[in-house]
Backbone bond lengths (Angstrom), bond angles and torsions (degrees), N, CA, C in turn:
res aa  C-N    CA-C-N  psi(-1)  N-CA   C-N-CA  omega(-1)  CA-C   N-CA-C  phi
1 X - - - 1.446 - - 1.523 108.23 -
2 X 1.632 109.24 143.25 1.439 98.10 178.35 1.184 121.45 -96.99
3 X 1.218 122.20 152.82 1.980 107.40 164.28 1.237 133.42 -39.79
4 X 1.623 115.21 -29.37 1.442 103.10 169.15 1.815 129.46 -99.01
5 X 1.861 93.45 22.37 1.399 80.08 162.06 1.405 108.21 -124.48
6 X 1.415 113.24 22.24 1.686 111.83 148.15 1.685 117.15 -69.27
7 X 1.503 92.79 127.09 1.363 117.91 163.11 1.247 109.36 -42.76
8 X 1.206 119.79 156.30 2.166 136.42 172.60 1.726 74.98 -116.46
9 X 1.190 94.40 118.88 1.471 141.20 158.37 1.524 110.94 -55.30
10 X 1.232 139.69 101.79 1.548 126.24 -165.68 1.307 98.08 -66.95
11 X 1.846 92.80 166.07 1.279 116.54 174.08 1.232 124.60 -136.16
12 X 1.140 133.85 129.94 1.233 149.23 -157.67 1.586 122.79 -108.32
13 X 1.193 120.24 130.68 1.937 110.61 -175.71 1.569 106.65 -53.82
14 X 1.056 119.43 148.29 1.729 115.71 157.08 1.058 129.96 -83.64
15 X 1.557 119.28 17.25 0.935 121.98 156.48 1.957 124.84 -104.77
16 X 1.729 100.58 16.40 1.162 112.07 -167.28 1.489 105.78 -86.18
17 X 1.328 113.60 146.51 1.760 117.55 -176.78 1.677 85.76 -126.80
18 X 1.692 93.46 141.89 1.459 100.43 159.43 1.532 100.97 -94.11
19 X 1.756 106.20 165.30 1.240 116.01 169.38 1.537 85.90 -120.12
20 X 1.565 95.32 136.48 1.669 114.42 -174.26 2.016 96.86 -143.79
21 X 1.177 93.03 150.87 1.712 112.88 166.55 0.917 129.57 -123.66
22 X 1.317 129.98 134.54 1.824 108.40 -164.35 2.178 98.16 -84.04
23 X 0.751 103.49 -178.51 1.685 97.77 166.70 1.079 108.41 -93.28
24 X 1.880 111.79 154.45 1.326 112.57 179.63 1.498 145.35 -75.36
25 X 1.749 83.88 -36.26 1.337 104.68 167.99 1.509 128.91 -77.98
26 X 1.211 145.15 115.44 1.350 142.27 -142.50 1.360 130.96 44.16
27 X 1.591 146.68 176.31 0.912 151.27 -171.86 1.510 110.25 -70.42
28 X 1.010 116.06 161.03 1.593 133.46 -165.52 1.444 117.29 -174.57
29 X 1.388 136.85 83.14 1.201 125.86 175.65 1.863 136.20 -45.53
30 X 0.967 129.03 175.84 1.260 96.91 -178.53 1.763 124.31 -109.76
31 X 1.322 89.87 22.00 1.582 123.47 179.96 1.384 113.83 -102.62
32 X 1.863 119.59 -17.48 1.096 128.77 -177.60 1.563 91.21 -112.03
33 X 1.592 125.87 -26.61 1.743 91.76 -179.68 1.805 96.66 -89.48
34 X 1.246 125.55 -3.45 2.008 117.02 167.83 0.991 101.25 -50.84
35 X 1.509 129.19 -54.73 1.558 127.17 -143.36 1.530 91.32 -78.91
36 X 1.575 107.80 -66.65 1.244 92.41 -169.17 1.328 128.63 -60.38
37 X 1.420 138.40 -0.08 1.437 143.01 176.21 1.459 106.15 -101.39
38 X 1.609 124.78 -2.75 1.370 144.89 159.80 1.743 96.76 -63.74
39 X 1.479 117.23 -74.05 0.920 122.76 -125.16 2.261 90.71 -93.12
40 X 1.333 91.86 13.95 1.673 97.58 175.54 1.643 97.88 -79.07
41 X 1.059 116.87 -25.04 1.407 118.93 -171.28 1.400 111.26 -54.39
42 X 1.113 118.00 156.16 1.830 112.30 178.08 1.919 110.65 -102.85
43 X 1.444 90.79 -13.49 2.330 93.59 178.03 1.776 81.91 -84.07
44 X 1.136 132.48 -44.76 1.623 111.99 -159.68 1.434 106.10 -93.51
45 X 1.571 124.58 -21.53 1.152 111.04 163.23 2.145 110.07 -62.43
46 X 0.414 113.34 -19.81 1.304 139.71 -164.76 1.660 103.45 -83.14
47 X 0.913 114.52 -50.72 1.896 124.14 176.32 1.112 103.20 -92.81
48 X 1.465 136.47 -12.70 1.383 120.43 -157.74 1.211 82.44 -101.03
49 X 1.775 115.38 -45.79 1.831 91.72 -163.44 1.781 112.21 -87.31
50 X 1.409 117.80 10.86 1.351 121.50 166.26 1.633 111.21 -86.47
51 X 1.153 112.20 -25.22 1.482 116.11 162.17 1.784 103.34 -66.72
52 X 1.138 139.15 -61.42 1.001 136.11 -142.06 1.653 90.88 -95.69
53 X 0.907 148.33 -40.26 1.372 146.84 164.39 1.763 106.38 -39.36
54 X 1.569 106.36 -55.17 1.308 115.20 -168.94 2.066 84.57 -63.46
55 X 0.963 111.50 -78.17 1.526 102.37 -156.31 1.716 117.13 -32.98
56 X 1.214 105.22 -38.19 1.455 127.21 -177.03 1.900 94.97 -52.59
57 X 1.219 101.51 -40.40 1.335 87.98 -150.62 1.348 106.66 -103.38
58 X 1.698 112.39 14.86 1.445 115.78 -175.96 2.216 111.86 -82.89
59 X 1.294 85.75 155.38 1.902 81.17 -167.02 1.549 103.17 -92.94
60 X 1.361 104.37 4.08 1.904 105.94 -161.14 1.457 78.03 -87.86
61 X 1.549 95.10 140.16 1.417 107.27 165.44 1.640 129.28 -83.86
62 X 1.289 143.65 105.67 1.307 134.94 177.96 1.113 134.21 -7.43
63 X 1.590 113.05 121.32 1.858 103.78 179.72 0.993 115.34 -81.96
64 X 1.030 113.45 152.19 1.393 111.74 170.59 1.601 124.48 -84.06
């Protein structure tokens, strides 16, 4: 893969807060409703599955 067809990873102010809800029905931590109200986004849906494509598709075998 080359360097210029890696994605730029968004970036976000540090002064940015998500607003997240946990769900109502059953338990939901509040680390599991961030991600998932993270991952509504379309730049991190977007990096997450170019990350996960890239890993998928790497030939190095896992260290242990």
């Amino acid at each position: 893969m080359k360097l210029k067809e890696l994605l730029k990873s968004p970036v976000f102010d540090a002064a940015h807060r998500w607003s997240y809800q946990r769900r109502k029905r059953g338990y939901e931590s509040d680390a599991t409703a961030l991600i998932r109200t993270m991952l509504q986004d379309e730049s991190i849906q977007q990096d997450q599955r170019f990350a996960w494509d890239r890993w998928r598709a790497d030939e190095l075998p896992l260290k242990p």
